[in-house]
C-alpha positions in Angstrom: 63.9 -22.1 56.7 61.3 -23.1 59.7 58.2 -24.6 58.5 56.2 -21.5 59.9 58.0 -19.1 57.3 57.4 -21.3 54.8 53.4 -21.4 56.0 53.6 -17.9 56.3 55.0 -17.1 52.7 52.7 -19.3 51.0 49.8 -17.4 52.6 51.4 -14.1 51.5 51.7 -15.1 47.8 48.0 -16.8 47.8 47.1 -13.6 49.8 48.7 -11.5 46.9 47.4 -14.0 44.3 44.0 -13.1 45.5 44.3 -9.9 45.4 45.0 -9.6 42.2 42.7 -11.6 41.0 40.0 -9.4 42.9 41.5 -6.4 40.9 41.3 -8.3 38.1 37.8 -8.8 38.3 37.2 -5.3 39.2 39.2 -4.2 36.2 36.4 -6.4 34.0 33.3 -6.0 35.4 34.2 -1.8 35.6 35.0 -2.5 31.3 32.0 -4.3 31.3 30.0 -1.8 33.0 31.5 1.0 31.0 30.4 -0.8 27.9 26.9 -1.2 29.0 26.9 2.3 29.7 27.7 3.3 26.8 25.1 1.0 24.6 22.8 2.3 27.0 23.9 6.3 26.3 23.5 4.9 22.4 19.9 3.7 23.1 19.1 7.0 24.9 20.1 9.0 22.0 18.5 7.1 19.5 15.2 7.4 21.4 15.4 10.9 22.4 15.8 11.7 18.8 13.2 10.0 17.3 9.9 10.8 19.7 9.4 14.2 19.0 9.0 12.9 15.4 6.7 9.6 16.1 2.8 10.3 16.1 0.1 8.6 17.8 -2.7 8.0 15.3 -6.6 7.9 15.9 -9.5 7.0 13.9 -12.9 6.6 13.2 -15.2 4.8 10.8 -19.0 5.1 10.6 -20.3 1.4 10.3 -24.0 0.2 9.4 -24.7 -2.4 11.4 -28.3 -5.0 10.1 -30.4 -6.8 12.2 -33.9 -8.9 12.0 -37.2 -8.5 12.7 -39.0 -11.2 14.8 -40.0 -11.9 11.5 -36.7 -12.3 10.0 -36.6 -9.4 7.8 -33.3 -7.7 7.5 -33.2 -4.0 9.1 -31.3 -1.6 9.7 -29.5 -0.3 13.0 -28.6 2.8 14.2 -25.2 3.7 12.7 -22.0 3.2 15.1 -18.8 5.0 15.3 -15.9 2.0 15.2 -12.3 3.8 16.0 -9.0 2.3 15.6 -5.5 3.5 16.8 -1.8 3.0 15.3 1.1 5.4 15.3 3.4 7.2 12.7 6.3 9.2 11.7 7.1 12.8 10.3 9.5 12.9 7.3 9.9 14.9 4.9 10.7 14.6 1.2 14.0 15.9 0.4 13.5 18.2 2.8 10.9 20.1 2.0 7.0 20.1 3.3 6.8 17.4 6.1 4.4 13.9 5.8 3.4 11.4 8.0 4.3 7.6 7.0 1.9 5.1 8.9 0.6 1.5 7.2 -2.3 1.2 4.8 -4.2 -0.6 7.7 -4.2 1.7 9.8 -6.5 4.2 8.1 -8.0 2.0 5.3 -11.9 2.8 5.5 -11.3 5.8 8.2 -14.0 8.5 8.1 -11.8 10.9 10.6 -8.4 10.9 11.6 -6.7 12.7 14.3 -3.1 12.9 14.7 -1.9 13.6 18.5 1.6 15.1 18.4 4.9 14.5 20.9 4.1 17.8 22.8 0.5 17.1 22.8 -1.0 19.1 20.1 -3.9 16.8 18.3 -5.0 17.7 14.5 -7.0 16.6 12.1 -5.2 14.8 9.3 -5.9 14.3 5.4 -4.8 11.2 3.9 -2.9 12.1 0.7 -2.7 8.3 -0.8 -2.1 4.8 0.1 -0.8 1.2 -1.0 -2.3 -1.8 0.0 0.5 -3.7 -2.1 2.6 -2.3 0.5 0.4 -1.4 3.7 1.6 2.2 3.3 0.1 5.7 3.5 0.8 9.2 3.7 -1.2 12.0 5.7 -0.7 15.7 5.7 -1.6 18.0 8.6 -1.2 21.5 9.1 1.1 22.4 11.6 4.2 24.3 12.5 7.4 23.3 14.1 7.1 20.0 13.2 10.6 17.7 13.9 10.9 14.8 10.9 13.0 11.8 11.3 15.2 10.5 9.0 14.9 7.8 6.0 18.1 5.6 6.5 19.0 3.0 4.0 17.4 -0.2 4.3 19.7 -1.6 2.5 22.5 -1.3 4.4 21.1 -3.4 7.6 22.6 -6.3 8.3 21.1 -9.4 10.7 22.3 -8.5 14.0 21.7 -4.9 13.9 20.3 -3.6 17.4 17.0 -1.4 16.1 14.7 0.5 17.8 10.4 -0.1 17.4 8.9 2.9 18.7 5.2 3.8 18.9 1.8 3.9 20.8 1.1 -0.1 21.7 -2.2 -0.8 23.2 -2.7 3.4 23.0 0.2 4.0 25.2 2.2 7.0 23.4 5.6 6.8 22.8 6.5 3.4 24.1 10.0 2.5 23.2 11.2 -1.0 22.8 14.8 -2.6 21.5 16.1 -5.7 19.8 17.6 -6.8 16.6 17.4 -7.5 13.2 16.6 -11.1 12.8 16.0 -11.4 9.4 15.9 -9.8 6.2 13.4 -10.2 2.7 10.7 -12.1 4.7 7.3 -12.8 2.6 3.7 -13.5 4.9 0.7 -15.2 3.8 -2.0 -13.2 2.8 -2.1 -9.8 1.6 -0.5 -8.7 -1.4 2.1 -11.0 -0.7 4.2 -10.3 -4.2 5.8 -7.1 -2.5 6.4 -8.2 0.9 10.2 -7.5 1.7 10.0 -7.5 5.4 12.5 -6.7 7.8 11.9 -9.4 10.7 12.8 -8.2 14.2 12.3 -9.4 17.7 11.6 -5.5 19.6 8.5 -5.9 20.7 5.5 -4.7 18.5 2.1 -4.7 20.3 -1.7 -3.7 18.2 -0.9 0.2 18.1 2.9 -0.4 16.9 1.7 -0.6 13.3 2.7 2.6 11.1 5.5 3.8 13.8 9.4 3.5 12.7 11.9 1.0 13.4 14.8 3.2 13.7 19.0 2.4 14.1 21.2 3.4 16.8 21.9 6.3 14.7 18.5 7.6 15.0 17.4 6.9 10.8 14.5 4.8 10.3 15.1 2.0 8.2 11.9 0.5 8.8 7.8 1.1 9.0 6.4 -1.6 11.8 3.7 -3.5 9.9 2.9 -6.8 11.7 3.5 -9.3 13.9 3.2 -13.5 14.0 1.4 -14.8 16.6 -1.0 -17.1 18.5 -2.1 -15.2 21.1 -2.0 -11.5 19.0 0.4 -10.1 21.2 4.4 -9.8 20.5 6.1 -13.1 20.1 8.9 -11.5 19.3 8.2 -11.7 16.0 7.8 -8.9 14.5 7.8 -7.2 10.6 8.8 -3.9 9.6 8.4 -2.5 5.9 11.7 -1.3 4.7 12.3 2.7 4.5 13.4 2.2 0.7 10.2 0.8 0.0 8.4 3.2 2.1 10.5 6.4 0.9 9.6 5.5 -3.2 5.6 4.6 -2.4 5.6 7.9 -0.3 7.4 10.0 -3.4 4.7 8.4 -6.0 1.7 9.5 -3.5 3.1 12.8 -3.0 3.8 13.2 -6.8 0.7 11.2 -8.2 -1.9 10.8 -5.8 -1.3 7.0 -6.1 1.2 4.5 -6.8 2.7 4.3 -10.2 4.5 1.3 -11.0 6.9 0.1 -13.9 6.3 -2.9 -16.0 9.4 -4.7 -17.3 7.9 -7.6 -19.2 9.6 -10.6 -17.8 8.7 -13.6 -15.6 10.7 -14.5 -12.9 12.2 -17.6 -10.9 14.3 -18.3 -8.0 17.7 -19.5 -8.7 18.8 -23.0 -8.3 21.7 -23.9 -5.6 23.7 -25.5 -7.5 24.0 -23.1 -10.6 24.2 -20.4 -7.7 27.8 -22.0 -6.3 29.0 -22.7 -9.7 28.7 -19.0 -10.5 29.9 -18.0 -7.2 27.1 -16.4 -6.0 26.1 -15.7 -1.8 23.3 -17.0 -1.1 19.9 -16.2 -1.6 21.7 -13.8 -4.8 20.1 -13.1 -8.1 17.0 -13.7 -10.0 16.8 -15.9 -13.3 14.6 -14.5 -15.5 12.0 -17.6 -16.7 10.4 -15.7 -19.7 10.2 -12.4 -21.9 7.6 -10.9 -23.0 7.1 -10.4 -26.8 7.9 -6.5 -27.6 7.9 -5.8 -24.0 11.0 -3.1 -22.6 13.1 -6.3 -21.6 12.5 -7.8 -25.2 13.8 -4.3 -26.5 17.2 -4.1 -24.2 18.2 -7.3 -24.8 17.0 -9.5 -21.9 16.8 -13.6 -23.1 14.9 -16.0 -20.9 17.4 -17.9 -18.4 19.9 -14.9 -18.0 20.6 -13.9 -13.7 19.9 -10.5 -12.3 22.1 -9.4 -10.0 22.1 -6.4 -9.5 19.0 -3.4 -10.5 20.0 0.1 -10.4 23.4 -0.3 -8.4 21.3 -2.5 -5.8 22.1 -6.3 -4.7 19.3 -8.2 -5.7 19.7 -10.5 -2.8 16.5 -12.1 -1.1 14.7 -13.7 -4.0 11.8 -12.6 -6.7 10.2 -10.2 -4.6 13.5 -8.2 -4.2 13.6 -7.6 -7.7 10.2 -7.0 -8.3 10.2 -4.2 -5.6 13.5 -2.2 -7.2 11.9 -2.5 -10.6 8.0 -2.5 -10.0 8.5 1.4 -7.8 10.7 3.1 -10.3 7.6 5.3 -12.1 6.8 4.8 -15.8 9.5 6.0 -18.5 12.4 6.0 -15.1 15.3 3.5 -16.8 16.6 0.7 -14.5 19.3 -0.8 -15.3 20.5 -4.1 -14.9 23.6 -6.5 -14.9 22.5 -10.0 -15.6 25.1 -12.9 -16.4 24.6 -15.2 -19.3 26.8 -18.6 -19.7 28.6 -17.1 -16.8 29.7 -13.2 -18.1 28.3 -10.2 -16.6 26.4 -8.0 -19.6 24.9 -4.3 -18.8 21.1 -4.2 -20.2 19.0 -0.8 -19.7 15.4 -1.1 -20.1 12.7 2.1 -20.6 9.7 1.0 -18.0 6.2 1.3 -19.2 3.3 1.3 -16.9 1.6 -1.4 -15.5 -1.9 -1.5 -17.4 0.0 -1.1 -20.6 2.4 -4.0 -19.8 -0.5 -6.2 -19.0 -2.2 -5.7 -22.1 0.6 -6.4 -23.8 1.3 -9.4 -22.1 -2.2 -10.7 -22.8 -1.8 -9.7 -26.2 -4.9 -7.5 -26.2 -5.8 -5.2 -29.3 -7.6 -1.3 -29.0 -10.5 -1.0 -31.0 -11.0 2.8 -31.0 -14.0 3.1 -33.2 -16.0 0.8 -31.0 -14.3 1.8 -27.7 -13.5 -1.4 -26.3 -10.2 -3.3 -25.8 -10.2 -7.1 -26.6 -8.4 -10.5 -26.3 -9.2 -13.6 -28.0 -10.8 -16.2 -26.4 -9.5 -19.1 -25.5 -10.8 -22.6 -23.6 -8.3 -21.4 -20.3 -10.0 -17.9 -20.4 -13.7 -19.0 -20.8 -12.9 -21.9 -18.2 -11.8 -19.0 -15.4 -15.2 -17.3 -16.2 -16.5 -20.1 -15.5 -18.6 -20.9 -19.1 -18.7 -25.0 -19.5 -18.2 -24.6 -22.8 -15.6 -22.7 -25.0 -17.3 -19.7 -26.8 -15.6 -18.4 -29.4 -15.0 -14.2 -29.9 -13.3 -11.3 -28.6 -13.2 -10.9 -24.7 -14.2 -7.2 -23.8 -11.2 -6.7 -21.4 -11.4 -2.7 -21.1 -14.4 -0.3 -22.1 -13.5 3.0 -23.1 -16.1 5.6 -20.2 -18.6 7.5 -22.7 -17.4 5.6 -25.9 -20.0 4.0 -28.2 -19.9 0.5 -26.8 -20.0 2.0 -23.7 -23.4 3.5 -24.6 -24.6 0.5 -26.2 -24.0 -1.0 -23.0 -21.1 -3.7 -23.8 -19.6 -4.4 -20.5 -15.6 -6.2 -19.5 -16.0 -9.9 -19.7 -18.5 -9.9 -22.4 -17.8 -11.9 -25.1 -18.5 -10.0 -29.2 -19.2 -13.2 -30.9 -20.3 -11.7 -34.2 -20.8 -8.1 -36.2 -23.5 -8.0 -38.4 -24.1 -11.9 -38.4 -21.1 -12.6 -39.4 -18.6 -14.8 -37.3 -16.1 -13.4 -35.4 -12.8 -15.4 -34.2 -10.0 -13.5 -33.7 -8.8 -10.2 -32.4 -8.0 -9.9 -36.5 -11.7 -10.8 -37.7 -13.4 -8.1 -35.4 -11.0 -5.5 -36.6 -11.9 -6.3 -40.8 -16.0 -6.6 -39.3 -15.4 -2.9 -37.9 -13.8 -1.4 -41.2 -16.4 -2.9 -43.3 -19.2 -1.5 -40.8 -20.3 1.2 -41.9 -22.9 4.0 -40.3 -24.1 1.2 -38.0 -23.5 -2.7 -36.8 -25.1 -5.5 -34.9 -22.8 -6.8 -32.4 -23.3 -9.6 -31.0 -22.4 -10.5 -27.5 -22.5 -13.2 -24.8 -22.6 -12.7 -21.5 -22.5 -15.5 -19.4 -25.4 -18.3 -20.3 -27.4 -14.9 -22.0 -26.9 -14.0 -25.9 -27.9 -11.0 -27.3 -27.3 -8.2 -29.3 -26.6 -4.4 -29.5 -26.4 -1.8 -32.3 -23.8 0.4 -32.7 -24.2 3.7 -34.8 -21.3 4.7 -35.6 -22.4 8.5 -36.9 
């Protein structure tokens, strides 16, 4: 074979070689392209579905601004209309009369708010209830054909997840912006910062984001958009979203309540070594040990003992610390059971506990006693509580830690935080004491009070 057929067929087979290769490439970047087009298509739907349901949120506040006089006298100003804007969602509780979900922040201290609608209808809204604890509220407008959006499952995101931040950033409506889920369970300083479960995302969310939805590819909003951390106050590209399962419960209680309704359990909590976590085989960041009980308290009646693990609360993970748990017990309502599966010396056990309401748990836990007949509710003193009051000196009584509006202390003028030191110049001690000085009162008493570095007295008729 001549040397030019050999040149010739090697030219042919690199010729062929590259040819393929060329297809080759074709073939991936048309697979690639194909793919893109279709997360693009997913993005499209997502966000074509969810605007007609995403409001843009006005309001305004009457302020009264103070000056001085060349004198330096305060005055008055004219009064001044401060608005604010954010954005929000239509949903609709199990499927009935539609509600718009926006944060707490967003309308705390509004005088006026006006809701301005995908197709460009703008209404006056009534605010039904909110949750600082949470940064949530709910409105109510009155309007037809209104389209609601979807309450996914929080629960089911995992890190990674592409999501959706949709609202009206720096007042431009219906801005649309993508990213991921970067982290679950995140806690910020400040606030009320023993219910913060925040979804952490990097979609960009700008001052007018806060109270629109962070929504999956499926269209569901899994998320309220909260707040962001930054230097400059702009998106980082760290942004937090409040999940939809805490959203969806606060939003059932104001709908049902007025308000936010939350059950007491009775324990104190603690996060859960490392160690003991591997040894039991826990994931990380899984279960809660429980650091104390409360005496006669619903988890002292099921059955819960100080060191046992929660891990799961009503069929849900408790994965992402305390203030997972706190949030699936603390929004079932007063009397709703939760039950729990806790493991103690390393076996699973089923407890069910009856919640009661906060203010009642509280008492209990401070061990406070009702004194109908005067109308107060008390606590003994002790030198930790007169210290946070700020006496230098312990005084000995009964703290007045609840007055009873239009009962007979209350008339007498008794006031929480005093301190009844005496009934009818007799010593009092104990919770115990001022309950036998009551029953031996008979149509009238002298209590004696202190209140702060003053000591007096008040009389009680009891007729």
């Amino acid at each position: 074979m001549s040397i030019q057929r050999i040149v010739s067929i090697a030219f042919l087979g690199l010729a062929v070689s590259t040819a393929q290769l060329a297809i080759a490439q074709d073939g991936a970047d048309a697979d690639d392209l194909r793919f893109a087009r279709s997360l693009s298509n997913a993005f499209n739907q997502a966000a074509e579905g969810i605007e007609p349901s995403v409001v843009h949120i006005t309001t305004e506040a009457t302020v009264q601004p103070t000056g001085r006089t060349i004198f330096g006298r305060q005055m008055r100003l004219a009064p001044q209309i401060r608005s604010g804007l954010g954005s929000g969602v239509i949903v609709s509780f199990d499927g009935g009369e539609p509600f718009i979900l926006t944060n707490h922040h967003v309308v705390d201290n509004a005088d006026k708010l006006t809701v301005r609608l995908y197709d460009g209808r703008e209404l006056e809204a009534q605010l039904l209830g909110s949750d600082p604890s949470t940064d949530i509220a709910v409105l109510r407008i009155d309007a037809s054909d209104l389209r609601t959006a979807r309450l996914g499952d929080s629960d089911e995101l995992s890190i990674g997840d592409w999501v959706l931040a949709i609202g009206s950033p720096f007042g431009l409506d219906q801005t649309v912006t993508a990213g991921i889920v970067s982290a679950k369970g995140r806690t910020l300083p400040g606030g009320d910062a023993q219910y913060h479960e925040f979804i952490q995302t990097d979609a960009s969310i700008n001052r007018g984001n806060s109270g629109g939805p962070l929504v999956t590819l499926e269209g569901e909003v899994v998320g309220i958009n909260s707040a962001i951390l930054s230097r400059t106050g702009e998106s980082a590209g760290i942004g937090f979203a409040i999940p939809a399962n805490i959203a969806r419960a606060v939003m059932e209680s104001i709908i049902d309540n007025g308000m936010v309704e939350r059950g007491w359990l009775g324990v104190g909590m603690g996060d859960l070594d490392p160690v003991v976590r591997r040894e039991l085989g826990l994931s990380p960041d899984e279960g809660v040990v429980i650091t104390s009980v409360v005496r006669g308290s619903p988890a002292e009646k099921a059955g819960i003992e100080q060191g046992d693990i929660v891990v799961l609360a009503n069929d849900r993970a408790v994965v992402g610390g305390i203030n997972r748990l706190r949030n699936l017990i603390g929004l079932n309502a007063p009397g709703e059971r939760v039950n729990l599966r806790v493991l103690r010396e390393g076996n699973a056990r089923e407890v069910s506990a009856r919640l009661i309401d906060t203010a009642t748990g509280e008492r209990l836990a401070l061990g406070v006693t009702t004194y109908e007949r005067l109308g107060v509710v008390g606590l003994a003193m002790t030198p930790e509580i007169a210290s946070e009051l700020g006496y230098r000196r312990y005084v000995r009584g009964v703290l007045v830690y609840e007055v009873t509006p239009g009962g007979l202390a209350d008339e007498a003028g008794i006031e929480p935080r005093d301190i009844i030191t005496e009934v009818d110049g007799r010593e009092v001690k104990t919770t115990e004491e001022l309950n036998e000085r009551l029953r031996e009162a008979r149509r009238t008493a002298r209590i004696g009070l202190a209140r702060g570095r003053l000591f007096g007295y008040v009389d009680i008729d009891f007729d």
